[in-house]
N, C-alpha and C positions, 0 to 999 in steps of 0.2 A: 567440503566444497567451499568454496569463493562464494562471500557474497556476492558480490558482480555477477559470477555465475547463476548462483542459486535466482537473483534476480531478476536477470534478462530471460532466462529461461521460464521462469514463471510468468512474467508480463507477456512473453509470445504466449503461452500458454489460456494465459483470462484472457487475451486479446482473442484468440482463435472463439473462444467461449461467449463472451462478448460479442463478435459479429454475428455467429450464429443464431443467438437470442435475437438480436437483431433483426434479423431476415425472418425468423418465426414469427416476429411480430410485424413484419410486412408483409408476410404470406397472408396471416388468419387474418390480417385488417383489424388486431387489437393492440393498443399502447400503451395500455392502463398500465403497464410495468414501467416505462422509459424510466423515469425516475431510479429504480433499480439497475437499471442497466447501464445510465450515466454516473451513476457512484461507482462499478465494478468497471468499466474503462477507466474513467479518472482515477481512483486510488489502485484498479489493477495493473493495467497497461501504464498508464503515463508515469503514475507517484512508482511506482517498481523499478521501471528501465529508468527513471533520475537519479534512483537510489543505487542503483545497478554503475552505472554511470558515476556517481559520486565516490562507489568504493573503489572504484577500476582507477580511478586516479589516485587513490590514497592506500598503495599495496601496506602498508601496516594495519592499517583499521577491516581493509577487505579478508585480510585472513585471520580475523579476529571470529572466536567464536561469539563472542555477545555480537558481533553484527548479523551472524548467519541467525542468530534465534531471532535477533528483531525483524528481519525479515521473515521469516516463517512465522511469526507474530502477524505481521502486517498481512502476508497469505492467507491465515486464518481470519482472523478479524474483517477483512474483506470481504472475505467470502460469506460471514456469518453476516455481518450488516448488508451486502445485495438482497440475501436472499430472506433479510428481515424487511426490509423496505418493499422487496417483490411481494410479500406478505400483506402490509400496510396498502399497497396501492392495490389487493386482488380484495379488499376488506374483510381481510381476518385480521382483527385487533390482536392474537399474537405477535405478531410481527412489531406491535409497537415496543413491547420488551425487551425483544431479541435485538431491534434495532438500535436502540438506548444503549443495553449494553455492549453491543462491538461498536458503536463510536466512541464510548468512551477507553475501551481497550485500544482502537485505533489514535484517538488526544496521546494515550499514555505512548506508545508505539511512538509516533510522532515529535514525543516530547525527548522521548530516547534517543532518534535519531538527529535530534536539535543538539543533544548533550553531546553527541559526536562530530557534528559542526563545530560548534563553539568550543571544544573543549581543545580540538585540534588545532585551532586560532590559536587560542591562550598558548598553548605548547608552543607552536611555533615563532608566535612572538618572542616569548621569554627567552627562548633559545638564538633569535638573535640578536636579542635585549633592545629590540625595541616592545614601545606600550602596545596592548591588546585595544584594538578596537572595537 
């Protein structure tokens, strides 16, 4: 599958998830999550369909299998840091661990998909021989 694919698909997906959270926690009149719930829209929904979005205009990189893993990367590590911070904010200090660790797997994720920015710059400068910016 397409990153593109695999991404939009998955960003409707936490999005659907995400409102719902939402709503439960306007129904029972508790927030103490929000904080979890604004880290799994913003890096589910939003940072997903950009990415989604970024490969759909670059059909070389979108049918790259290291992009489909960094996305599924990125799926996981999401969903492990929500539901670490959902953790943190219901105070079970678990959460603090779990949380640690999937933002740092999300940096590395991150750092991935910067390498795939910049690296497709460099490419495509060289190729028309002008300097990389």
């Amino acid at each position: 599958m397409k990153a593109s694919v695999l991404s939009f698909r998955a960003a409707v997906l936490i999005s659907v998830a995400g409102m719902i959270w939402g709503i439960a926690m306007g129904i029972s009149e508790d927030h103490s999550t929000f904080p979890a719930h604004a880290h799994l829209i913003l890096l589910g929904w939003v940072s997903l369909f950009l990415f989604g979005i970024y490969y759909h205009l670059h059909p070389s990189l979108d049918t790259s299998r290291l992009a489909s893993v960094q996305v599924w990367i990125w799926i996981a590590a999401t969903t492990v840091l929500s539901i670490g911070v959902a953790l943190v904010y219901s105070g079970r200090t678990v959460g603090e661990s779990i949380a640690a660790g999937s933002s740092l797997i999300v940096l590395a994720d991150m750092l991935l998909f910067g390498w795939f920015v910049y690296r497709r710059e460099w490419v495509e400068s060289a190729q028309r021989g002008a300097p990389a910016e």
